[in-house]
BAKEKE-276379 format. One record per residue (C-alpha): residue number from 0; y negated, z, x negated. Coordinates in steps of 0.2 Angstrom, whole numbers, padded with zeros to 4 digits. Layout:
REM residues N
<site><i>NUM</i><v>Y</v><w>Z</w><u>X</u></site>
...
REM end
This chain:
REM residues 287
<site><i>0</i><v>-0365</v><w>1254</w><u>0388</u></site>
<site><i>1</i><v>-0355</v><w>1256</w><u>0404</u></site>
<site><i>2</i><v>-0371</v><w>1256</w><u>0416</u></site>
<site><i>3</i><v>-0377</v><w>1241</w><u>0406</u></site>
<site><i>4</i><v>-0363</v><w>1229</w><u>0407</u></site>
<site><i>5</i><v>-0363</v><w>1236</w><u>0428</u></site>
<site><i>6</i><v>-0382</v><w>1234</w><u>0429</u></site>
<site><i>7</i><v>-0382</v><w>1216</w><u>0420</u></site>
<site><i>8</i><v>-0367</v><w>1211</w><u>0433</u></site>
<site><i>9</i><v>-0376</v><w>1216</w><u>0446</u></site>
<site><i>10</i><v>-0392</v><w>1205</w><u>0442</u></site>
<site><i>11</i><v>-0379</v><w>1191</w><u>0441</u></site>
<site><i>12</i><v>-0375</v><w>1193</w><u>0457</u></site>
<site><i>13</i><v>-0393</v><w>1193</w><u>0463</u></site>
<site><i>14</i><v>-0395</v><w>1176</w><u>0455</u></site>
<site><i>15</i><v>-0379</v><w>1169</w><u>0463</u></site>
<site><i>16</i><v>-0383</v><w>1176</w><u>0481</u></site>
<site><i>17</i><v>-0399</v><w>1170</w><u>0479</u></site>
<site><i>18</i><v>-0395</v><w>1152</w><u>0475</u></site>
<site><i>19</i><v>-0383</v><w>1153</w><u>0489</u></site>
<site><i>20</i><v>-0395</v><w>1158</w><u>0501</u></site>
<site><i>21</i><v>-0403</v><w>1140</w><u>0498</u></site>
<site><i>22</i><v>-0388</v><w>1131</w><u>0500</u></site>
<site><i>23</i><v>-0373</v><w>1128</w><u>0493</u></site>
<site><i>24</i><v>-0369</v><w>1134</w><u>0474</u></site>
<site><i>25</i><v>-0364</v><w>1118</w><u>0471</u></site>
<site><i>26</i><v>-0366</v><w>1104</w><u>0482</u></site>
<site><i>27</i><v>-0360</v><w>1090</w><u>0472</u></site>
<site><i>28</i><v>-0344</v><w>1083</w><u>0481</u></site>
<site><i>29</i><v>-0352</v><w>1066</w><u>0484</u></site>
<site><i>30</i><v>-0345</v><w>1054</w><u>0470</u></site>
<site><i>31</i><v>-0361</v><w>1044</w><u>0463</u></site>
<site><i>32</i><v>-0361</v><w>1029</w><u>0450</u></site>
<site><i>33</i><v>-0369</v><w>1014</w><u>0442</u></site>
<site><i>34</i><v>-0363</v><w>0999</w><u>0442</u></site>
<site><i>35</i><v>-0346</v><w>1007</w><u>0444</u></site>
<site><i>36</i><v>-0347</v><w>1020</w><u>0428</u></site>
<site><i>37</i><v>-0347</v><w>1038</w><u>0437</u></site>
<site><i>38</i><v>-0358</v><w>1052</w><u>0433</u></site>
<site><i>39</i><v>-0355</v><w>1068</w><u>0434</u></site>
<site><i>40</i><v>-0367</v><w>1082</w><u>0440</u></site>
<site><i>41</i><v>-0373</v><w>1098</w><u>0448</u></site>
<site><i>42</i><v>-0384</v><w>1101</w><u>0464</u></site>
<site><i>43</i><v>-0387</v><w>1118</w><u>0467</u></site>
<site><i>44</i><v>-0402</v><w>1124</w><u>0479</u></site>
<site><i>45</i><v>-0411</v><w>1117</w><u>0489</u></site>
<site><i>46</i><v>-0431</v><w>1115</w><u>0493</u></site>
<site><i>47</i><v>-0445</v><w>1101</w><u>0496</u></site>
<site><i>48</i><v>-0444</v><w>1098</w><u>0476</u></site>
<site><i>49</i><v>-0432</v><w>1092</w><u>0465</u></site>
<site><i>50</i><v>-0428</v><w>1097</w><u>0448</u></site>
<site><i>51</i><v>-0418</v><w>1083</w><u>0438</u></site>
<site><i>52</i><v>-0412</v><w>1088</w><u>0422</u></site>
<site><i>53</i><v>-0406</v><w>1076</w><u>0408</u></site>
<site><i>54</i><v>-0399</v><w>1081</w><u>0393</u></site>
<site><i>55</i><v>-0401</v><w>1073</w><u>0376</u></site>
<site><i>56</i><v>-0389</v><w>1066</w><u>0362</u></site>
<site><i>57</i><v>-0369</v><w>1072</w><u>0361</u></site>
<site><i>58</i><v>-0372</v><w>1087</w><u>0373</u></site>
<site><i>59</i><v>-0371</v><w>1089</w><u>0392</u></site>
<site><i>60</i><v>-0377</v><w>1096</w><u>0409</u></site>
<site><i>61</i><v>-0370</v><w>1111</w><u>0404</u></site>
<site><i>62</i><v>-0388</v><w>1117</w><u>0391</u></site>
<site><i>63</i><v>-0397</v><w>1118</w><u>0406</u></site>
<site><i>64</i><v>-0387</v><w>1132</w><u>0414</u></site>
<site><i>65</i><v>-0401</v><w>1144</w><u>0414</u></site>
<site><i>66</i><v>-0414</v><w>1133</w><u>0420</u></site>
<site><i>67</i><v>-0402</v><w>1129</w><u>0435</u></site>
<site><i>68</i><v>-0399</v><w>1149</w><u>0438</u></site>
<site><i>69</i><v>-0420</v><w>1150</w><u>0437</u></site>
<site><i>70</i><v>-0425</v><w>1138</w><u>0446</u></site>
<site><i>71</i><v>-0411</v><w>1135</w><u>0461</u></site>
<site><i>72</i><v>-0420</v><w>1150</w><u>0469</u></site>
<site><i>73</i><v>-0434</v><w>1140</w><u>0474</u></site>
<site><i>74</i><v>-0430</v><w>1121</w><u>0470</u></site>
<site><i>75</i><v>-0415</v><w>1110</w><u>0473</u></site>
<site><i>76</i><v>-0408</v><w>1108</w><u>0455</u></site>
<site><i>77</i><v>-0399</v><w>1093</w><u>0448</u></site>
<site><i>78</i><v>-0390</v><w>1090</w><u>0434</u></site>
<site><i>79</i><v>-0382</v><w>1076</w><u>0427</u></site>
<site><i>80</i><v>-0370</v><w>1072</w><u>0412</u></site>
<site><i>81</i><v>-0374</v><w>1054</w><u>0405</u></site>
<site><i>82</i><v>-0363</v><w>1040</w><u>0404</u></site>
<site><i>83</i><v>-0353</v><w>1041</w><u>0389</u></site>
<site><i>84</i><v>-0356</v><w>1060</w><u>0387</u></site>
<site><i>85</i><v>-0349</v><w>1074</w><u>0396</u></site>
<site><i>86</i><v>-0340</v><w>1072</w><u>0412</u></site>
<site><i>87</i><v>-0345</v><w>1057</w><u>0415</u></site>
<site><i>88</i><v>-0337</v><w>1038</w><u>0414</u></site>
<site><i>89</i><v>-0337</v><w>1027</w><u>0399</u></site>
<site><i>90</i><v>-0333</v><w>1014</w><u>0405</u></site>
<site><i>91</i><v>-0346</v><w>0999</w><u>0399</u></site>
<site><i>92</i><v>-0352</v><w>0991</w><u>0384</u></site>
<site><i>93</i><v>-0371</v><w>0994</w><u>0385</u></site>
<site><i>94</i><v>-0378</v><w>1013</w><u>0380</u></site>
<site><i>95</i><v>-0400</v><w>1010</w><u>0379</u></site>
<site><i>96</i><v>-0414</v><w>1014</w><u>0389</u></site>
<site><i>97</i><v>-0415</v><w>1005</w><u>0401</u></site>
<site><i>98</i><v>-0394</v><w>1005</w><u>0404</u></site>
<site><i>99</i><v>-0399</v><w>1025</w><u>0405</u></site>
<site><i>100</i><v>-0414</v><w>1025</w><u>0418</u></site>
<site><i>101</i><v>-0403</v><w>1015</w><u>0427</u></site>
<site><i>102</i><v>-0390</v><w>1027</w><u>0429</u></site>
<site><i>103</i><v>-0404</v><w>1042</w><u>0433</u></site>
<site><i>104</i><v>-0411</v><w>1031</w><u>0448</u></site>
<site><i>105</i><v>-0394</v><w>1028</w><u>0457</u></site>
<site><i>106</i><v>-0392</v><w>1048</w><u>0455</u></site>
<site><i>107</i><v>-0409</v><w>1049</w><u>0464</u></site>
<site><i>108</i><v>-0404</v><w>1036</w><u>0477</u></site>
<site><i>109</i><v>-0387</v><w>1039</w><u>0482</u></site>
<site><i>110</i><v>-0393</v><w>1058</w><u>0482</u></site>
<site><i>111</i><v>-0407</v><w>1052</w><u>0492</u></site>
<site><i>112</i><v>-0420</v><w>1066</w><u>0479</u></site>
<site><i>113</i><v>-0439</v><w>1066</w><u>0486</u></site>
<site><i>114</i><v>-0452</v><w>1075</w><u>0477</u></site>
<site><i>115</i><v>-0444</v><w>1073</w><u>0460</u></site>
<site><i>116</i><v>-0448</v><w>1081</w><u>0444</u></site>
<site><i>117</i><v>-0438</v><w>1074</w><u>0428</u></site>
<site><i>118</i><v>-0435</v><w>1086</w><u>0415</u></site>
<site><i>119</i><v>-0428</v><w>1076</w><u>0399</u></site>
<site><i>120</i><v>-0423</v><w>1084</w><u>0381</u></site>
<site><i>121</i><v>-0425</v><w>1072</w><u>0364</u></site>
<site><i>122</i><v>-0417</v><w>1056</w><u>0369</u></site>
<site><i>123</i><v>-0421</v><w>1059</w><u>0386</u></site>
<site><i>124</i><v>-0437</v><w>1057</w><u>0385</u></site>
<site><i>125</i><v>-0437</v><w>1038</w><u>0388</u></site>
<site><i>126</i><v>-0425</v><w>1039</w><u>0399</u></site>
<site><i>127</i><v>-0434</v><w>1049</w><u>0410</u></site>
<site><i>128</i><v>-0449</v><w>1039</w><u>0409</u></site>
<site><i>129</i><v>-0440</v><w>1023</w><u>0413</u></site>
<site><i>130</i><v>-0432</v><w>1030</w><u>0429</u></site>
<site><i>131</i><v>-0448</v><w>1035</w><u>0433</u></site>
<site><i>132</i><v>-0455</v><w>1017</w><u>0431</u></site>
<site><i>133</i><v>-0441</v><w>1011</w><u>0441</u></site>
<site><i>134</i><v>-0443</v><w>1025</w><u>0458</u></site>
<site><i>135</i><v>-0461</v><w>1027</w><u>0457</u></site>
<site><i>136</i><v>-0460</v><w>1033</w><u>0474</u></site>
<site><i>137</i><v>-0448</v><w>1047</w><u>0472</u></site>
<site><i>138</i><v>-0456</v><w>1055</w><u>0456</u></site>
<site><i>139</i><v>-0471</v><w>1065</w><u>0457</u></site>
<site><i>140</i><v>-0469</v><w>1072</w><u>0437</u></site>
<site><i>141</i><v>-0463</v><w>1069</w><u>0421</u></site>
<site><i>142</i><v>-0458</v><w>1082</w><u>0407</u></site>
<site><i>143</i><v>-0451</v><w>1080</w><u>0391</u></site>
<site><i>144</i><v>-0443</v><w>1092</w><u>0380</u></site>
<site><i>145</i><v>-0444</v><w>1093</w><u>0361</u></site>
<site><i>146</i><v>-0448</v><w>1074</w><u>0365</u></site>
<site><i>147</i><v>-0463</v><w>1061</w><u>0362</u></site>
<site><i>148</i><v>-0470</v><w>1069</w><u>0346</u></site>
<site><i>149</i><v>-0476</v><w>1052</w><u>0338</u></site>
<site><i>150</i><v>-0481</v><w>1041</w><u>0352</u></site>
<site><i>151</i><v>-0487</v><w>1027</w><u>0346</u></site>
<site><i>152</i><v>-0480</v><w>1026</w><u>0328</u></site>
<site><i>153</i><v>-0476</v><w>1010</w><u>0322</u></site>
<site><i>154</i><v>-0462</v><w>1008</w><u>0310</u></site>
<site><i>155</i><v>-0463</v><w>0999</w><u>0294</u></site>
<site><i>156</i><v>-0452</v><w>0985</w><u>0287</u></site>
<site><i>157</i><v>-0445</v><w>0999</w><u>0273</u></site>
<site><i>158</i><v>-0442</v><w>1011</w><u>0288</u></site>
<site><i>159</i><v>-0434</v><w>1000</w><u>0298</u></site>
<site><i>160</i><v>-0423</v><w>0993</w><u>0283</u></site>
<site><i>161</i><v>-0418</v><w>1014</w><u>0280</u></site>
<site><i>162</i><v>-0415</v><w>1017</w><u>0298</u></site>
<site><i>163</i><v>-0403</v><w>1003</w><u>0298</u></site>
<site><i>164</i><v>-0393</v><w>1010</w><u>0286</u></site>
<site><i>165</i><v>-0391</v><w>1026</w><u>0291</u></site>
<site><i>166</i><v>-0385</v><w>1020</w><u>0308</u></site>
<site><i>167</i><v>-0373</v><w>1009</w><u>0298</u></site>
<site><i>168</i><v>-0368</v><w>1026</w><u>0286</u></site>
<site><i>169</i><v>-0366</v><w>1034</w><u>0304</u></site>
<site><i>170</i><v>-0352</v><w>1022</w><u>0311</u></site>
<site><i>171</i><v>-0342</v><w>1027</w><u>0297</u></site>
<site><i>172</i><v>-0345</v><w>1044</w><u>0293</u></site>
<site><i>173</i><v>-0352</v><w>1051</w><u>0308</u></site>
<site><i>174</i><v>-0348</v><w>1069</w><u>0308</u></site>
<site><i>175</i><v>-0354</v><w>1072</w><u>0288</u></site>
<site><i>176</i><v>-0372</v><w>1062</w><u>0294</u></site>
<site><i>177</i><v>-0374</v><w>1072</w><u>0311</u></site>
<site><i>178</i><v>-0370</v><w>1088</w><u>0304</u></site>
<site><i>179</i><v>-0383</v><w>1086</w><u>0288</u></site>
<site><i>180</i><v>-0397</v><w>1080</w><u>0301</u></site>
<site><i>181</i><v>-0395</v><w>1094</w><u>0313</u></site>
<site><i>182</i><v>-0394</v><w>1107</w><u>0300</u></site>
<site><i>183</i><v>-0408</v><w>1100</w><u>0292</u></site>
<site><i>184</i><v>-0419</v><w>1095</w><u>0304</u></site>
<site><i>185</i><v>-0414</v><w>1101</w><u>0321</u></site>
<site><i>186</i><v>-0412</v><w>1119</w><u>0317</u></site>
<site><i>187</i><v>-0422</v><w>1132</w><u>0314</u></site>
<site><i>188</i><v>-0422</v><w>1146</w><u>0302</u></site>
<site><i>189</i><v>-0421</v><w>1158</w><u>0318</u></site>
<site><i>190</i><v>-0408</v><w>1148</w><u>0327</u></site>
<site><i>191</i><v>-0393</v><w>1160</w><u>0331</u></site>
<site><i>192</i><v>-0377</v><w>1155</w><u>0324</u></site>
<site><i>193</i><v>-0368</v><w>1154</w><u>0339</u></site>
<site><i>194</i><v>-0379</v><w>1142</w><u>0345</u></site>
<site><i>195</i><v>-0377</v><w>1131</w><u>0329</u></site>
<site><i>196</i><v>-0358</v><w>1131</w><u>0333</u></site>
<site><i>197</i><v>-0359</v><w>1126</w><u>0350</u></site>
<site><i>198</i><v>-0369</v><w>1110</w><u>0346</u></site>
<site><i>199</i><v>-0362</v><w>1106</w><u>0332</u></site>
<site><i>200</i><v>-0345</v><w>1109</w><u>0342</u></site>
<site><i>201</i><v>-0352</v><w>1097</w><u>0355</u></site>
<site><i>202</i><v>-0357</v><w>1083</w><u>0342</u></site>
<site><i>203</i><v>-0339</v><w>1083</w><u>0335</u></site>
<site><i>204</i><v>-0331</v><w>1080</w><u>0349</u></site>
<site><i>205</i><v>-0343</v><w>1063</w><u>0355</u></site>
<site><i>206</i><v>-0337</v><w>1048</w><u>0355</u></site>
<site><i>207</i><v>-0346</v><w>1041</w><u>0340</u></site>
<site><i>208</i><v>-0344</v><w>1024</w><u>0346</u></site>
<site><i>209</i><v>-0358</v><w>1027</w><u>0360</u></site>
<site><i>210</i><v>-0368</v><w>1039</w><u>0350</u></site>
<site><i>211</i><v>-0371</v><w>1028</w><u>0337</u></site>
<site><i>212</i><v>-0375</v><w>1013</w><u>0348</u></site>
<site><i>213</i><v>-0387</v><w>1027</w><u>0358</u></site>
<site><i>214</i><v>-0396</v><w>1028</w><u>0343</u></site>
<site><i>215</i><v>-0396</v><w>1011</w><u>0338</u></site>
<site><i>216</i><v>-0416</v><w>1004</w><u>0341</u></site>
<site><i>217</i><v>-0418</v><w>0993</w><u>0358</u></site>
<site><i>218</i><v>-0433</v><w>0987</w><u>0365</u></site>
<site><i>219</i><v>-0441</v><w>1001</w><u>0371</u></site>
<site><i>220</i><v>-0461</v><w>1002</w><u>0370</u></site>
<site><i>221</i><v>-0464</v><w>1020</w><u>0374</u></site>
<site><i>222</i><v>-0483</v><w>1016</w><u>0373</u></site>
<site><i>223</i><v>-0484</v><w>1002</w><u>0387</u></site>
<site><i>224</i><v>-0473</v><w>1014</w><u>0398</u></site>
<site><i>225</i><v>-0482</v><w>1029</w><u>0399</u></site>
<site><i>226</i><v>-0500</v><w>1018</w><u>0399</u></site>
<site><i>227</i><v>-0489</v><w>1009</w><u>0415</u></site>
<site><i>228</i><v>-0486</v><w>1025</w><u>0422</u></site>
<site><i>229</i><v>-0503</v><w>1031</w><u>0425</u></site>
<site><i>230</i><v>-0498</v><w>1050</w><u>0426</u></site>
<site><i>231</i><v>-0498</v><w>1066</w><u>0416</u></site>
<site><i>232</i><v>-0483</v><w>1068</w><u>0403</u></site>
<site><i>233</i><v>-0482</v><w>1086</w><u>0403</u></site>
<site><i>234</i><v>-0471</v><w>1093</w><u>0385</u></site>
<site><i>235</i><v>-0462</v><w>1109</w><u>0381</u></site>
<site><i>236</i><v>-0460</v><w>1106</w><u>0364</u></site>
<site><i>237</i><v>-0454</v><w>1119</w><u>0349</u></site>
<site><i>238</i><v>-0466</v><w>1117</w><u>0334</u></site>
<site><i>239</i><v>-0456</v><w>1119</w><u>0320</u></site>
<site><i>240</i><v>-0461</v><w>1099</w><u>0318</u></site>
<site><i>241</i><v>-0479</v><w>1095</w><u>0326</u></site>
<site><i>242</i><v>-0483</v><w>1085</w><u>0339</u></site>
<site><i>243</i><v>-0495</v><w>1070</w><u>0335</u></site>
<site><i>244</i><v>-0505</v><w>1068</w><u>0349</u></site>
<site><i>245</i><v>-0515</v><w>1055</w><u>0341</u></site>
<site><i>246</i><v>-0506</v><w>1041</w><u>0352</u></site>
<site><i>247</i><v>-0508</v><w>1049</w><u>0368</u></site>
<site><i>248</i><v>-0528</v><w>1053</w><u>0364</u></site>
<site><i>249</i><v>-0531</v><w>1034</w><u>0358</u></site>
<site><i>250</i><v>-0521</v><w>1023</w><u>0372</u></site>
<site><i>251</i><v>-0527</v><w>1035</w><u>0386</u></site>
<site><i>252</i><v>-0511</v><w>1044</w><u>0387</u></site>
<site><i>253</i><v>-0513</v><w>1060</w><u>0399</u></site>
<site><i>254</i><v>-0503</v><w>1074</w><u>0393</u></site>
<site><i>255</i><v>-0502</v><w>1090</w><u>0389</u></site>
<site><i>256</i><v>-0493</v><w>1100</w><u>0376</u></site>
<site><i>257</i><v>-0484</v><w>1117</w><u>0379</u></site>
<site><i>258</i><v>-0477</v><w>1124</w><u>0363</u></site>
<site><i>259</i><v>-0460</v><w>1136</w><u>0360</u></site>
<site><i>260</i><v>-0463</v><w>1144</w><u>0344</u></site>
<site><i>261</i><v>-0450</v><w>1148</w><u>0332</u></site>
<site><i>262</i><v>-0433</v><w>1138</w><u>0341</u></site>
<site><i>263</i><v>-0428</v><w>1122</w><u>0336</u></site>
<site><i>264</i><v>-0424</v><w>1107</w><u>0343</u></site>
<site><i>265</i><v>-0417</v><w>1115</w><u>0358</u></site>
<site><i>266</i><v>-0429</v><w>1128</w><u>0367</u></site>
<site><i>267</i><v>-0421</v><w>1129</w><u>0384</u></site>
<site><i>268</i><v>-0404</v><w>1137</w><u>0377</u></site>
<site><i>269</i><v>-0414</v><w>1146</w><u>0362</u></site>
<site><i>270</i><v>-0428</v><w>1155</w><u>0371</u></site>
<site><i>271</i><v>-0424</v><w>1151</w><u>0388</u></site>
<site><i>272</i><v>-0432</v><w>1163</w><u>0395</u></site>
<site><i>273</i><v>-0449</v><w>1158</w><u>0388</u></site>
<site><i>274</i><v>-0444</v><w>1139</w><u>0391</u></site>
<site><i>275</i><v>-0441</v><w>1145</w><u>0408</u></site>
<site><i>276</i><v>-0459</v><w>1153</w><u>0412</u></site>
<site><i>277</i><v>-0467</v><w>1137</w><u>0403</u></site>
<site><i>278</i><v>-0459</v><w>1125</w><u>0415</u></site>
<site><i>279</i><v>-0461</v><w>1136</w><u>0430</u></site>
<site><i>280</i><v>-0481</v><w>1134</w><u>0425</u></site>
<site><i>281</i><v>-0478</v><w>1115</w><u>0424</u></site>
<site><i>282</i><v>-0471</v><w>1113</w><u>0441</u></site>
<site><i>283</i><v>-0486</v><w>1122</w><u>0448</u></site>
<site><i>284</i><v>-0497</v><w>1110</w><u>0438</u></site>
<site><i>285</i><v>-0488</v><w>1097</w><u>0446</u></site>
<site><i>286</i><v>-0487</v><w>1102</w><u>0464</u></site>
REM end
């Protein structure tokens, strides 16, 4: 047990030395924000490629720590906590799409990123793809986790009617509605408990006031974005829910599918060492 917990310390270090060899460990001392609202963020790394990573709804920068350990070796590595979630500002009224590509271009701007590859989980997703709409010239790639797995779907009147009140049942019982979703649709059977508790932990202490209005339908037309955006949509996506591709083949959509088996909603801190090899293959794609 002693030679263990000395070997595993000493790979640690390997990984810290390595990442410092590319530059800083963090370099993120300059103070970036949109519109005035700041965001908070790592940059680790360094390299002719940039890896931005965006978390997805009530978490933070934080779930893509081993990603940034991975992949700072060889890329520089950014992450960002969202307005209205972790570290960053609150202050504004405004919590949709397009408000959030916003706030991923002026990271990409004021850090002056080239060669960018967005990495976005659930929410993200769109995010990602509207930054990428916006700075067309700074990203070469898209990738979305556990994202984009009904392109296409069009929501009926009954649907939209249902969706409503939940959001409505949200605003004022927020915890007791999260909680039963996640459990029963964003966990799998697999899923360690610890990492059950550190969501859910995560969920609890959002303000519900912006999580409800992140998950309140705006005017988002996933399907015009991605036709607009005329590249591949790469996915790392768990399959304990499948991924309809029947949107991407119809409209002309290129993509490509990359399945996680047996994790939930959040592969890259379930099996990150898997996730980790799958996007390393992306990137390579990409490049």
């Amino acid at each position: 047990m002693k030679a263990f917990i000395l070997a595993a310390a000493y790979i640690l270090l390997l990984v810290q030395a390595s990442c410092n060899n590319n530059g800083p460990a963090d370099k993120s001392n300059i103070k970036i924000n949109d519109q005035g609202v700041n965001i908070a963020y790592t940059d680790n790394g360094k390299g002719d490629t940039t890896l931005l990573f965006v978390h997805g709804w009530c978490i933070d920068k934080t779930y893509w720590t081993n990603q940034v350990n991975f992949f700072c070796k060889k890329y520089r590595v950014v992450t960002i906590d969202l307005p209205g979630f972790g570290q960053s500002g609150k202050n504004r009224k405004v919590w949709n799409t397009e408000a959030f590509g916003k706030d991923v271009d002026s990271v990409m701007s004021q850090l002056n990123l080239r060669n960018v590859i967005l990495i976005g989980h659930s929410m993200a997703g769109d995010i990602i793809l509207q930054a990428a709409i916006n700075a067309k010239s700074r990203v070469i790639g898209l990738v979305g986790v556990d994202n984009f797995k009904n392109v296409g779907h069009i929501q009926s009147k009954a649907d939209k009617i249902d969706f409503d009140k939940a959001i409505d049942t949200m605003k004022h019982h927020f915890k007791k509605i999260t909680f039963e979703y996640f459990n029963q649709a964003l966990f799998y059977k697999t899923t360690a408990d610890s990492i059950k508790k550190r969501i859910l932990n995560d969920v609890a202490k959002a303000d519900t006031v912006i999580a409800t209005a992140c998950m309140a339908t705006d005017d988002f037309n996933e399907v015009k974005t991605l036709t607009g955006m005329k590249r591949k949509l790469y996915l790392i996506n768990s399959d304990y829910t499948k991924t309809d591709t029947t949107g991407f083949k119809k409209n002309n959509i290129p993509y490509q599918v990359i399945n996680i088996h047996a994790t939930g909603h959040f592969p890259m801190i379930e099996k990150p060492q898997e996730f980790n090899t799958a996007l390393a293959q992306v990137i390579k794609n990409i490049k």
